[in-house]
PAVEXKOL-700699 format. One line per 4 residues: number of its first residue (from 1); for each residue x, y, z of C-alpha. Coordinates in steps of 0.5 Angstrom, whole numbers. Example, Ala and Ser with C-alpha at 12.3 -4.5 7.8 and 13.67 -1.06 7.14 Angstrom:
<rs>
1> 25:-9:16; 27:-2:14
</rs>
This chain:
<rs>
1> 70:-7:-28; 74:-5:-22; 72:-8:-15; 75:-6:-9
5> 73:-10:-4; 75:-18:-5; 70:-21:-1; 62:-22:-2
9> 56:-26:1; 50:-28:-4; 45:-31:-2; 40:-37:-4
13> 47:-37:-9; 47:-44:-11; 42:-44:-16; 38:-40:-21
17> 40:-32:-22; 44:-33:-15; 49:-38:-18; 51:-33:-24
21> 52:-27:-19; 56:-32:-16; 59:-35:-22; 61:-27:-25
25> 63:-25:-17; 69:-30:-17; 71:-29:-25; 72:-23:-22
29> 77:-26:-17; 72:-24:-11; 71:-29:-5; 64:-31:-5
33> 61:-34:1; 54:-38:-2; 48:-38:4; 43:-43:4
37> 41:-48:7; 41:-54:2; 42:-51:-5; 49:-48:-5
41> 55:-53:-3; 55:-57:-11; 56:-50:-14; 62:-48:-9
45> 66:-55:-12; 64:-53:-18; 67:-45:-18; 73:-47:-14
49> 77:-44:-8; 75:-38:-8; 67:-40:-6; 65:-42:0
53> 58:-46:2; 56:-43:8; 50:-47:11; 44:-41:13
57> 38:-40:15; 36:-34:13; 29:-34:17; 34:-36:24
61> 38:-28:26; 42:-32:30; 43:-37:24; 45:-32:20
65> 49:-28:25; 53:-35:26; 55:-35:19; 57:-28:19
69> 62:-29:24; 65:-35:20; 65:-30:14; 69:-26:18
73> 74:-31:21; 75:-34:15; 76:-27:11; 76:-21:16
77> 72:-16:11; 66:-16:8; 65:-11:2; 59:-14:-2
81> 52:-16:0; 46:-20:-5; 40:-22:-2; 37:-27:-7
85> 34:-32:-4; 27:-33:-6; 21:-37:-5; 14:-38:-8
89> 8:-40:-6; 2:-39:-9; -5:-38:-9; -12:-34:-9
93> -12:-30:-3; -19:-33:0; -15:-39:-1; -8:-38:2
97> -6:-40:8; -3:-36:14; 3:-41:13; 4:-39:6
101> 4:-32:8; 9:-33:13; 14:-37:9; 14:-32:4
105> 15:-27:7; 20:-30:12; 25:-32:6; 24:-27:2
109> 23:-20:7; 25:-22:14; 31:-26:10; 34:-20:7
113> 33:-16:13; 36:-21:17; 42:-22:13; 43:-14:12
117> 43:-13:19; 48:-18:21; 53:-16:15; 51:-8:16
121> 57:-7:21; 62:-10:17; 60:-7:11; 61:0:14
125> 67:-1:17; 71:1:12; 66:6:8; 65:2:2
129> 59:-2:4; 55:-5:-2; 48:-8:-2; 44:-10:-8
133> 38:-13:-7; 34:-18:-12; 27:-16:-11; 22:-17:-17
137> 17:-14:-21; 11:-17:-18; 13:-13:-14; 11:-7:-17
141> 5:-9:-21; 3:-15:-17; 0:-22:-19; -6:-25:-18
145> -4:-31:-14; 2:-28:-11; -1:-24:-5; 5:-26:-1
149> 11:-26:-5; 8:-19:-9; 8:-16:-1; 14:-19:0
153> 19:-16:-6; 15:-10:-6; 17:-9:2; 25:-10:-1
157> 24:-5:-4; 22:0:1; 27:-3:6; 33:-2:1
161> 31:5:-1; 31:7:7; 37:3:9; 40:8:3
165> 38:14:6; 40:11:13; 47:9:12; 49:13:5
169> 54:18:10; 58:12:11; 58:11:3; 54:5:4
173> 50:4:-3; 44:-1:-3; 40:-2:-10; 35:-6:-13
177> 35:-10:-19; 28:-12:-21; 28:-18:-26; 21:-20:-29
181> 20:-27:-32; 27:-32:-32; 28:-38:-34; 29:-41:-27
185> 27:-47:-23; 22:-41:-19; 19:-41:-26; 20:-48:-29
189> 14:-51:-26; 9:-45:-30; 4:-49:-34; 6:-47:-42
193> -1:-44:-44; 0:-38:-37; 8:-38:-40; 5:-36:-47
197> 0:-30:-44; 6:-27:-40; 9:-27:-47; 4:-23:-50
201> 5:-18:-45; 14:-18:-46; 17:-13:-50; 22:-17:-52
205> 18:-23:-52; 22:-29:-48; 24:-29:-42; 31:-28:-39
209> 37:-32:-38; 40:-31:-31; 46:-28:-32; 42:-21:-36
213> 40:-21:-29; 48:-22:-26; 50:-17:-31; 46:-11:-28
217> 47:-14:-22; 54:-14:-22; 54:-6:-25; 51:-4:-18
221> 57:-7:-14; 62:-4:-18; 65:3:-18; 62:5:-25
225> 56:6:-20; 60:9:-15; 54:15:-15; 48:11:-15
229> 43:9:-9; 37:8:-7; 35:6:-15; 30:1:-17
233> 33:-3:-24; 27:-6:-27; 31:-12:-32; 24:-15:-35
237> 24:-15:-41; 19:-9:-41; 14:-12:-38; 13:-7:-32
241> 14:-1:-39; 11:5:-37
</rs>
């Protein structure tokens, strides 16, 4: 794949789906920038010089703003962007706590609103700008005990479809991956009778790996998707088939 730009933010970048587009970025010899507040510093060490820990609260603007800032500073430009940090919290909504609620949607909407604002005058600086956000297919099916994260993901769906149409004059892209069930620590924790029920409503009858996630994903940051904005690829296995 031919990349033009050479410097990418990812964030929640130390674990899971993040950690392989993390991985895949700097195979690719981009220099990659990992926001979060914790999980992220073992990574960088592990992939070398070309990846940098950057410790953000995504949910903080100011925080994130920061953190931009030292991005720049450190590399004057920024070509791509990843929103993946994600959280769960769930339950029955007659049992759901305002503080659920608003963790959720804190991390997973106001975080990717947060970081794309603050990147956004960098990414269309230079007329290539290229955002891909992870949203998830509960966000397009909802999921009983997911109120919360269902609202969320469906919301960073919306949110990327009107900032395509908002900043395509300048050739800014802005996607969306939706990944079904992967085998991440978000999902590690599903008791293995409710895993076996997802199954039975998966195609192809397992869940992915994280880097089926990082592969389309790093398909929507090249130019061989030079002329597609504004997409939801759902990546579920065929789950959301129909």
């Amino acid at each position: 794949m031919d990349f033009s730009g050479d410097v990418a933010i990812v964030t929640g970048g130390g674990t899971g789906i993040g950690k392989e587009v993390t991985k895949q970025l700097v195979e690719q010899g981009i220099k990659t920038q990992i926001f979060s507040r914790s999980k992220g510093e073992q990574t960088a060490k592990e992939l070398g010089k070309l990846c940098t820990f950057v410790q953000t609260d995504i949910t903080d603007y100011q925080s994130v703003k920061h953190s931009i800032q030292s991005t720049i500073s450190q590399h004057g430009e920024i070509d791509y962007l990843v929103n993946n940090a994600g959280l769960t919290s769930d339950n029955l909504l007659l049992r759901m706590s305002s503080e659920q609620w608003e963790k959720i949607i804190d991390v997973n909407l106001t975080g990717t609103f947060n970081c794309t604002k603050a990147a956004l005058r960098y990414l269309i600086k230079n007329d290539t700008g290229n955002v891909v956000n992870i949203s998830s297919v509960s966000g397009l099916l909802g999921n009983p005990g997911q109120a919360n994260y269902a609202a969320a993901k469906a919301g960073i769906v919306g949110f990327t479809k009107s900032i395509a149409q908002e900043y395509g004059s300048r050739n800014l892209r802005a996607n969306v991956i939706v990944p079904g069930f992967v085998d991440t620590e978000l999902t590690g924790d599903i008791p293995q009778k409710k895993k076996e029920a997802y199954l039975t409503n998966i195609i192809l009858s397992r869940f992915a790996n994280p880097a089926e996630i990082a592969e389309p994903t790093m398909f929507l940051l090249s130019n061989q998707a030079s002329y597609i904005t504004g997409t939801v690829v759902r990546v579920d296995g065929g789950l959301s088939f129909g």
